[in-house]
Residue frames as a rotation matrix with the C-alpha (Angstrom) as fourth column:
UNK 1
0.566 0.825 0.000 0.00
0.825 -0.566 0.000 0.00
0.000 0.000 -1.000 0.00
UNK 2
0.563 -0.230 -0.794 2.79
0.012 -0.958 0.286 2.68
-0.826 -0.171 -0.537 0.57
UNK 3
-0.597 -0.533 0.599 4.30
0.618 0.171 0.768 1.69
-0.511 0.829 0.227 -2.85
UNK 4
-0.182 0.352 0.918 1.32
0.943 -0.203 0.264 2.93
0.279 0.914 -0.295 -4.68
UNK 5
0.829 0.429 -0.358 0.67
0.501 -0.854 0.138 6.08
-0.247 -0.294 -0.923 -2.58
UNK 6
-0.208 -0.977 -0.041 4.46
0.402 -0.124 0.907 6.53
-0.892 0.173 0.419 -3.57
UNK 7
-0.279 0.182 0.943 3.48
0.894 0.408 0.185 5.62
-0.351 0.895 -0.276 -6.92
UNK 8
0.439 0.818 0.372 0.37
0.865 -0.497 0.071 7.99
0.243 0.291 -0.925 -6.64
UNK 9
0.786 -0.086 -0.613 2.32
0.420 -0.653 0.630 10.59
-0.454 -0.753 -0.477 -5.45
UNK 10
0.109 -0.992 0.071 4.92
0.120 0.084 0.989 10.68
-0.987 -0.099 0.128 -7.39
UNK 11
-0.164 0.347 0.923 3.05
0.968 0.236 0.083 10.48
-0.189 0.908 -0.375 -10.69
UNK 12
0.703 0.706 -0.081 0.89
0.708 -0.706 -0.016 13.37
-0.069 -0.046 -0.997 -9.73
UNK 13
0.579 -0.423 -0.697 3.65
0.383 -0.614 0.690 15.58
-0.720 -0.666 -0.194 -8.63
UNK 14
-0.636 -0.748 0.191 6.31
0.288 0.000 0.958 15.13
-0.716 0.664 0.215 -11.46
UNK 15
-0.240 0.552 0.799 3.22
0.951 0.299 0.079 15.24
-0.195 0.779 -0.597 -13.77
UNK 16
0.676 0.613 -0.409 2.21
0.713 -0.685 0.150 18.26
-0.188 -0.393 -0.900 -12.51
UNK 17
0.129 -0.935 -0.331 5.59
0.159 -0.310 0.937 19.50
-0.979 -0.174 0.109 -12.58
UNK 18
-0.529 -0.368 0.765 6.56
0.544 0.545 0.638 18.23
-0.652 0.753 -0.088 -16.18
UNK 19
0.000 0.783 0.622 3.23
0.968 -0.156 0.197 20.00
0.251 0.602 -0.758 -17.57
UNK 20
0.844 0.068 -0.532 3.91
0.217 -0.951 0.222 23.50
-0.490 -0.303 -0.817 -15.87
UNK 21
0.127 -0.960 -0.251 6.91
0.039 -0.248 0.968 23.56
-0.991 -0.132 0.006 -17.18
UNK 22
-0.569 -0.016 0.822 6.10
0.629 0.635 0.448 22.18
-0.529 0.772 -0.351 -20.60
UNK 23
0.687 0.715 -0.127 3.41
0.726 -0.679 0.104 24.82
-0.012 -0.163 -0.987 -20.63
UNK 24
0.543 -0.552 -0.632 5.88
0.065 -0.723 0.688 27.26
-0.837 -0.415 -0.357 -20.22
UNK 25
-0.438 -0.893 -0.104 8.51
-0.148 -0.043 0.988 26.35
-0.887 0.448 -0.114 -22.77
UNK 26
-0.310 0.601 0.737 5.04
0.925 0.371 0.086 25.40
-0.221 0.708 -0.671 -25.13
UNK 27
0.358 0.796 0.488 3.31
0.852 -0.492 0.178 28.83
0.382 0.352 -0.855 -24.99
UNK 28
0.872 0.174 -0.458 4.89
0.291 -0.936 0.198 31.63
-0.394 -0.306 -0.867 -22.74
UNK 29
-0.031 -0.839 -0.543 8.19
0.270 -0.530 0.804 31.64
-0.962 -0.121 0.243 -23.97
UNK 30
-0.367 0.030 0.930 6.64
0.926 -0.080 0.368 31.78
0.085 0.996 0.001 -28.02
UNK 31
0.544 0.813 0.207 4.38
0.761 -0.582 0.287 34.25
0.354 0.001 -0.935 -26.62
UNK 32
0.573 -0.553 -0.604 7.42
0.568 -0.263 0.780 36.41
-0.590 -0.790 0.164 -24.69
UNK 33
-0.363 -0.886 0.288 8.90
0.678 -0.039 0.734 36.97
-0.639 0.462 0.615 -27.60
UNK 34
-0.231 0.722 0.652 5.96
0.972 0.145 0.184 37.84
0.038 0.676 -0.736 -29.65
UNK 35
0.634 0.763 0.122 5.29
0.737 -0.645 0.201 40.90
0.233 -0.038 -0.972 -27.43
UNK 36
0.327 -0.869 0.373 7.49
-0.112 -0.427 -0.897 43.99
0.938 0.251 -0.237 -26.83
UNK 37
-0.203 -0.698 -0.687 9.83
0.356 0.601 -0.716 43.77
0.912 -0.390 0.126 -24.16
UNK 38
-0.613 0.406 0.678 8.30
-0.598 -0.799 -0.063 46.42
0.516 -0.444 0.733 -21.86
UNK 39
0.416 0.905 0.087 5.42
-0.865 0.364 0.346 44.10
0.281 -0.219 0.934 -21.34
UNK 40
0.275 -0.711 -0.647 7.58
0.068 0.686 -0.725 41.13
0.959 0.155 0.237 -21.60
UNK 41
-0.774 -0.535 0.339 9.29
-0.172 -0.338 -0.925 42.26
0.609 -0.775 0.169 -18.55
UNK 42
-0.377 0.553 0.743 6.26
-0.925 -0.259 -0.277 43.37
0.039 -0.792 0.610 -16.41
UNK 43
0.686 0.571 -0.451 4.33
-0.507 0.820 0.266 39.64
0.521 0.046 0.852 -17.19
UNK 44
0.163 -0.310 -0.937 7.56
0.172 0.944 -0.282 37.93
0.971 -0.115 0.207 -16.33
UNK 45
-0.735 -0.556 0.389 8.01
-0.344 -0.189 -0.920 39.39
0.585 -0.810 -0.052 -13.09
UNK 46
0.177 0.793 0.583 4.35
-0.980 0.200 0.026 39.14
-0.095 -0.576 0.812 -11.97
UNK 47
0.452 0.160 -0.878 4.51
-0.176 0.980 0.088 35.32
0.875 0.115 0.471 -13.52
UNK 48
0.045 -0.564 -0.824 7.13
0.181 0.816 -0.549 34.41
0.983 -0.124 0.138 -11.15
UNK 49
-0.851 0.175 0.495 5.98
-0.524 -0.225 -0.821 36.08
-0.032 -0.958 0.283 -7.91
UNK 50
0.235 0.945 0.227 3.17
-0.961 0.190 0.203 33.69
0.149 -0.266 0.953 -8.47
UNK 51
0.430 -0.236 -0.872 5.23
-0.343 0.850 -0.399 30.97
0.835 0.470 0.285 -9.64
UNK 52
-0.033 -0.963 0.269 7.08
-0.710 -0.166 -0.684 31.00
0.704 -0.214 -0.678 -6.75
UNK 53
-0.480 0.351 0.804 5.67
-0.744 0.322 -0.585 29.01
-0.464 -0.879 0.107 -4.21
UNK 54
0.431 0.875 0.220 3.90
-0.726 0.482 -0.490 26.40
-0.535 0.052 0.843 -6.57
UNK 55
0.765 -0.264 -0.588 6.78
-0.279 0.687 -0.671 25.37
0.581 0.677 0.452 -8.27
UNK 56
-0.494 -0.636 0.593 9.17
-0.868 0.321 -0.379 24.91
0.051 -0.702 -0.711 -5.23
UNK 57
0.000 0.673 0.739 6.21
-0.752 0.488 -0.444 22.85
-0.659 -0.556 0.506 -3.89
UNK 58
0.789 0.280 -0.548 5.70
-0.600 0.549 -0.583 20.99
0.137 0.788 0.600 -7.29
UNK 59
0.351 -0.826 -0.440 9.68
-0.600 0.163 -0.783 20.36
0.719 0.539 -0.439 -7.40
UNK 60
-0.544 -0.640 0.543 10.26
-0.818 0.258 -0.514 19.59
0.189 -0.724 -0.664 -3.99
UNK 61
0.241 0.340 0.909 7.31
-0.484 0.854 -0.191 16.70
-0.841 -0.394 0.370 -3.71
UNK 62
0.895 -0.006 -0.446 8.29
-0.335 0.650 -0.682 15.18
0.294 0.760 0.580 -7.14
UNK 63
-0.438 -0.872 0.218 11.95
-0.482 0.023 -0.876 14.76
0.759 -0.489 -0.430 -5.67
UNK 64
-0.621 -0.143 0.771 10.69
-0.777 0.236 -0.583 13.34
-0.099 -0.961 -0.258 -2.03
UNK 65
0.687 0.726 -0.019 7.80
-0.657 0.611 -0.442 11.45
-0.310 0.316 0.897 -3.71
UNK 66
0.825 -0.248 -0.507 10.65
-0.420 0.329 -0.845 9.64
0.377 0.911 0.167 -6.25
UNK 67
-0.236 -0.742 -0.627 12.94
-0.305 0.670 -0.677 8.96
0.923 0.031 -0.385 -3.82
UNK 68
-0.145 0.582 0.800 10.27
-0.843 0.351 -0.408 7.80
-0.518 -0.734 0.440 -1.25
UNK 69
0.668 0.706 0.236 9.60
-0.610 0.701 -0.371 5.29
-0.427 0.104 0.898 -3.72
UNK 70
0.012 -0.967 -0.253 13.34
-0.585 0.199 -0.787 4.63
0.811 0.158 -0.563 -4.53
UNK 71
-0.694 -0.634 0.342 13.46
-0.675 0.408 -0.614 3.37
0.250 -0.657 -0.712 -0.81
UNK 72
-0.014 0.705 0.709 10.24
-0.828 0.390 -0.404 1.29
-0.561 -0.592 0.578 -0.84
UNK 73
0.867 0.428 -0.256 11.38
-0.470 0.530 -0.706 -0.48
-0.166 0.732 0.661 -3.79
UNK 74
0.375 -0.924 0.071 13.99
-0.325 -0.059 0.944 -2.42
-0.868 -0.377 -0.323 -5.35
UNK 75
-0.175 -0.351 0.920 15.83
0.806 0.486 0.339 -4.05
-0.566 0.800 0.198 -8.38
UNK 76
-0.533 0.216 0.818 14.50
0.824 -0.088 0.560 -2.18
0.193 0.972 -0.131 -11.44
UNK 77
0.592 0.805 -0.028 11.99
0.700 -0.497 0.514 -0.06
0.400 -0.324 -0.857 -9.69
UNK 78
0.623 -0.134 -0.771 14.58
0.417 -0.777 0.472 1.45
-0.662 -0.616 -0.428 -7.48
UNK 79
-0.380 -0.918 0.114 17.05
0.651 -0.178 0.738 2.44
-0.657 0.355 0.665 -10.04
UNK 80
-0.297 0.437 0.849 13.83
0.797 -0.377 0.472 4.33
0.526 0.817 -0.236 -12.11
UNK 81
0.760 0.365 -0.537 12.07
0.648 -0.373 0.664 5.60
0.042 -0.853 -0.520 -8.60
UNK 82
0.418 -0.773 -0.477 16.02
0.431 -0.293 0.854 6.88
-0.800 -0.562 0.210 -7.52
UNK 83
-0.770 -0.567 0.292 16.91
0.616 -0.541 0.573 8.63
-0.167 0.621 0.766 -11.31
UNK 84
0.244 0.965 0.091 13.39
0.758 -0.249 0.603 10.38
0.605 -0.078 -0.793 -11.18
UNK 85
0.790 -0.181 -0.586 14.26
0.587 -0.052 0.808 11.23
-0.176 -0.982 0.065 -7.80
UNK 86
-0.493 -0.864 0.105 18.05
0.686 -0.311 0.658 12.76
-0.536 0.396 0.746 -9.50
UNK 87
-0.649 -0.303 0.698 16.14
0.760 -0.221 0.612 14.38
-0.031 0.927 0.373 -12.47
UNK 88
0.504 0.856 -0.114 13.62
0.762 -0.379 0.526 16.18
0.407 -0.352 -0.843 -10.27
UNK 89
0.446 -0.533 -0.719 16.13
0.684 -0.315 0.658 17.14
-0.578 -0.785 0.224 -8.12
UNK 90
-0.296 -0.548 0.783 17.71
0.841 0.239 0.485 18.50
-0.453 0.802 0.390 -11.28
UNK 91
-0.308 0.432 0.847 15.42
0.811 -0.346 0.471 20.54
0.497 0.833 -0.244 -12.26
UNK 92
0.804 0.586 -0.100 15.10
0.508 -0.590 0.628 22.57
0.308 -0.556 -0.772 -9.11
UNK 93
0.207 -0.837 -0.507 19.23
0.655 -0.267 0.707 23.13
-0.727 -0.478 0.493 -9.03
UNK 94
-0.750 -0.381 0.541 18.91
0.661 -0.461 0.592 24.53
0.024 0.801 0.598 -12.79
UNK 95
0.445 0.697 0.562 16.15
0.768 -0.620 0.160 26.73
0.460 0.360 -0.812 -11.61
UNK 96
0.774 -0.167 -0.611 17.65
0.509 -0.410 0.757 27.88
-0.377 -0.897 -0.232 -8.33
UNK 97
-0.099 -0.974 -0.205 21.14
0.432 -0.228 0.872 28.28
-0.896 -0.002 0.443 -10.08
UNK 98
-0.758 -0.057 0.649 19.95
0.651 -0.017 0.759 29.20
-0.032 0.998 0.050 -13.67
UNK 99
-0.380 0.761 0.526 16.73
0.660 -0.175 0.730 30.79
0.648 0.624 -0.436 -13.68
UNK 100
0.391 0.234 -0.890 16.44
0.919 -0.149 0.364 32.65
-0.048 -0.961 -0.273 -10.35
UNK 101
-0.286 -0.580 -0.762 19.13
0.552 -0.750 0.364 34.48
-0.783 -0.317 0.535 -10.40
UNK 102
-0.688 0.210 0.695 17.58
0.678 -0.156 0.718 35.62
0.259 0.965 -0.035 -14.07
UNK 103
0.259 0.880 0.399 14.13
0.625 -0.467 0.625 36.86
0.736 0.088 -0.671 -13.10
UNK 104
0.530 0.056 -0.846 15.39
0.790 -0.395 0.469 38.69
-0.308 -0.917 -0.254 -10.12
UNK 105
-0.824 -0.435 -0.362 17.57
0.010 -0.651 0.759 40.97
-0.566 0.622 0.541 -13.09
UNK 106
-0.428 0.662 0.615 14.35
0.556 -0.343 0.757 40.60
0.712 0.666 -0.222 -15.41
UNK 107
0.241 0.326 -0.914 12.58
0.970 -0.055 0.236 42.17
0.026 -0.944 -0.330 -11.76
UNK 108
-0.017 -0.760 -0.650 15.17
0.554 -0.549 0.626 44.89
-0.832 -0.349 0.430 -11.95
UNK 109
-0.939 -0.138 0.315 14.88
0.339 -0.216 0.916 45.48
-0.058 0.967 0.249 -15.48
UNK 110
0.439 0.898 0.040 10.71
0.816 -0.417 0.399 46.03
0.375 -0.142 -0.916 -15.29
UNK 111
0.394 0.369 -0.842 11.57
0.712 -0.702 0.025 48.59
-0.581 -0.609 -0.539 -12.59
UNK 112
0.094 -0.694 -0.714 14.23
-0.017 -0.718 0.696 50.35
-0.995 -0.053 -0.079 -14.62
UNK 113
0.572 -0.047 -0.819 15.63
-0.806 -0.219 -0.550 49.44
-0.154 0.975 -0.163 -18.10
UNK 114
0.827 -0.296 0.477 16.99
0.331 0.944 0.011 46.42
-0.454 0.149 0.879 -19.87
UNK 115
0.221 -0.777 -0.589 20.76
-0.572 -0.593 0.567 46.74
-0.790 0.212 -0.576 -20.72
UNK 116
0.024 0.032 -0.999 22.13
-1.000 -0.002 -0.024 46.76
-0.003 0.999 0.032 -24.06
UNK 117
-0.777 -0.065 -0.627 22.75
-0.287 0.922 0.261 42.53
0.561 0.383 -0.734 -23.83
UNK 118
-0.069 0.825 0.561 19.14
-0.697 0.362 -0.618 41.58
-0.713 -0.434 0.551 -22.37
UNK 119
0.415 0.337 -0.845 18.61
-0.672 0.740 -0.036 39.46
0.613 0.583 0.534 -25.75
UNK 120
-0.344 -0.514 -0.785 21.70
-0.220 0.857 -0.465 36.82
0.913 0.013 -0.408 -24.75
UNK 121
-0.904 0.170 0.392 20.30
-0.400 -0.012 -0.916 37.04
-0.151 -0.985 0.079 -20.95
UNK 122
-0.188 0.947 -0.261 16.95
-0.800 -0.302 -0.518 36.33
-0.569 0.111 0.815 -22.15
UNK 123
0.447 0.216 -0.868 18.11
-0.698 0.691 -0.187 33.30
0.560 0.690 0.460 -23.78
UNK 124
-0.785 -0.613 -0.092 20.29
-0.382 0.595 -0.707 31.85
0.488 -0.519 -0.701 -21.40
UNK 125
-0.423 0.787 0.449 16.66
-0.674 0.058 -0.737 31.87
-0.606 -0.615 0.505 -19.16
UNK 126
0.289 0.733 -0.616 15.49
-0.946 0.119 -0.303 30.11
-0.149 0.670 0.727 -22.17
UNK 127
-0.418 -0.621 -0.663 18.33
-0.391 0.782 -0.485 27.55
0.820 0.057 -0.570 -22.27
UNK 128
-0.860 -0.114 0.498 17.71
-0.507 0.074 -0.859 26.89
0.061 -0.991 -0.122 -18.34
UNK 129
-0.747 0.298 0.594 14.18
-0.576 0.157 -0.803 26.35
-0.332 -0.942 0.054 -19.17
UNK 130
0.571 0.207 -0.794 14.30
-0.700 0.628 -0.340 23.83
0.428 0.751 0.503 -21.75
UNK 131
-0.550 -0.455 -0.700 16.80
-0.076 0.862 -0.501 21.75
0.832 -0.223 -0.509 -19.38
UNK 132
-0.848 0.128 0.514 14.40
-0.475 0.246 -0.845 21.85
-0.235 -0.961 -0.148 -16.53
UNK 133
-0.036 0.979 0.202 11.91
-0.922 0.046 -0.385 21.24
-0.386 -0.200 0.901 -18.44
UNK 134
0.167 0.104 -0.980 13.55
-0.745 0.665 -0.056 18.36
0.646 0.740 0.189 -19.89
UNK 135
-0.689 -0.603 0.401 14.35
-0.609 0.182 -0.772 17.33
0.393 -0.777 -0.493 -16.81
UNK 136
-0.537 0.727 0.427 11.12
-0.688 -0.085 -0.720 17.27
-0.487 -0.681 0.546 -15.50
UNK 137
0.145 0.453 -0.879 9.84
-0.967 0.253 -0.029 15.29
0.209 0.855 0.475 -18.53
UNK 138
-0.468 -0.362 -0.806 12.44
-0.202 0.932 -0.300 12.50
0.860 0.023 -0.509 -18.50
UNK 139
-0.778 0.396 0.488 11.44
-0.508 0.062 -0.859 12.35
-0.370 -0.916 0.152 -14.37
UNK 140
-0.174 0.982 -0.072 7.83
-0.734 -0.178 -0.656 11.47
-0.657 -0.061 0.752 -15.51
UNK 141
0.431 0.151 -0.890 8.38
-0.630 0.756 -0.177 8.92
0.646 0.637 0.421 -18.18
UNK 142
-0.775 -0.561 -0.291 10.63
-0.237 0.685 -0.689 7.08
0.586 -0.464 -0.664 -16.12
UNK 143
-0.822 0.190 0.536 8.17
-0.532 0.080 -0.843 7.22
-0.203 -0.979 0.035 -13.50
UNK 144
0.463 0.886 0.039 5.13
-0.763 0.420 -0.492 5.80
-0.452 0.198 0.870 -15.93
UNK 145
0.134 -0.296 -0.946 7.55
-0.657 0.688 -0.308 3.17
0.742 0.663 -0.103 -17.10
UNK 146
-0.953 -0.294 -0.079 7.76
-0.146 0.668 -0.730 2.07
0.267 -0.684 -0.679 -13.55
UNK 147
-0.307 0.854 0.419 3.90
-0.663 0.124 -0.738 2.29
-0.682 -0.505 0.529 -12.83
UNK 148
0.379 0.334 -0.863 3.35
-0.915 0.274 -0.296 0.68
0.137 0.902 0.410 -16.56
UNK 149
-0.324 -0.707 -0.628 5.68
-0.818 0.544 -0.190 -2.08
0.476 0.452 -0.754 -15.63
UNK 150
0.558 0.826 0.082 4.00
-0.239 0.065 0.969 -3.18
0.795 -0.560 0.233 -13.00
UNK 151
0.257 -0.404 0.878 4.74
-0.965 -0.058 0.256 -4.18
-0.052 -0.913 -0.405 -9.39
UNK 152
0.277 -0.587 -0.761 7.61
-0.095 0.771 -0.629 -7.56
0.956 0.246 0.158 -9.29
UNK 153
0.921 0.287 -0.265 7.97
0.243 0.111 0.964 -9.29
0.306 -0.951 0.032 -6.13
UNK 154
0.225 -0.967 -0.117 11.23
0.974 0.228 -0.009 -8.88
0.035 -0.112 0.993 -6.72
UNK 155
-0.471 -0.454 0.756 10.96
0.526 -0.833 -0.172 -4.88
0.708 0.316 0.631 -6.53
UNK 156
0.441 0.803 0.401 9.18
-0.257 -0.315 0.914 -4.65
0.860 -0.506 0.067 -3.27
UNK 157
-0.141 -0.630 0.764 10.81
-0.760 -0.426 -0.491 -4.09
0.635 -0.650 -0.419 -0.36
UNK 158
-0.075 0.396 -0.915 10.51
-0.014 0.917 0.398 -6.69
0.997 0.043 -0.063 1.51
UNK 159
-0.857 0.043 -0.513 10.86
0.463 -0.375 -0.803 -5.02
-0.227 -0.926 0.301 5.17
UNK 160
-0.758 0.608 0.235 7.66
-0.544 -0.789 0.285 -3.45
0.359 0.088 0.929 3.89
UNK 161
-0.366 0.511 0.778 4.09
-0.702 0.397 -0.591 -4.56
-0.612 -0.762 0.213 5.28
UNK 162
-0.995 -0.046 -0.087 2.67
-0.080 0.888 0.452 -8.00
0.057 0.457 -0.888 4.57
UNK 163
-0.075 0.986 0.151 -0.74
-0.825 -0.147 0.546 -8.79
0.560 -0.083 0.824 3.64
């Protein structure tokens, strides 16, 4: 039973994850460009004072979810459960280190003015958030190749409860 709440937990999260992000890198960053930079600016700042607190939350249970089920499992399971777990984790070190420190100059820029290299800055954020969001992806397949595979007695903990 705490395998699948793992399972269920872990799906949801990363899924959840995987699709915000995917969302992002599908529609706001075509749409970022699209408009002038003025605006540009003032959306991304508001976006991420919203973002801020749902994607920690998103990142940090796909990560504890993935390697909750890393330790309830084993063989096969844990080695998907426990790179999940890695590629989640992943995706919150290339925001923190990659994309943070971005919006908090795009922030700065709204109040004031974007300097003369905002384009290459403005892509690097882009770079960052095409690897988290691949991140987040790969996380999620892995994880529906372990729910898809099904449960192997051999990948069940066996200190775990007995029916």
């Amino acid at each position: 039973m705490r395998v699948r709440m793992a399972q269920a937990v872990a799906l949801l999260s990363t899924g959840l994850l995987a699709g915000a992000f995917g969302y992002g890198a599908a529609n706001l960053v075509p749409t970022f460009r699209a408009v002038p930079l003025d605006m540009r600016l003032d959306f991304h700042t508001r976006l991420m004072a919203m973002n801020g607190i749902t994607m920690q939350t998103a990142m940090a249970l796909s990560f504890l979810s993935s390697l909750t089920l890393a330790v309830l499992t084993r063989g096969r399971a844990r080695l998907l459960a426990g790179a999940a777990a890695l590629l989640a984790l992943a995706s919150f070190l290339i925001t923190r280190f990659g994309n943070v420190p971005i919006n908090g100059r795009i922030k700065e820029w709204a109040a004031t003015s974007a300097p003369a290299d905002h384009a290459e800055i403005l892509h690097r954020w882009e770079l960052f958030n095409l690897a988290r969001t691949s991140t987040a992806l790969a996380a999620f397949v892995l994880l529906i190749g372990l729910v898809l595979s099904g449960p192997r007695g051999a990948d069940v903990d066996p200190g775990g409860p007995r029916p």
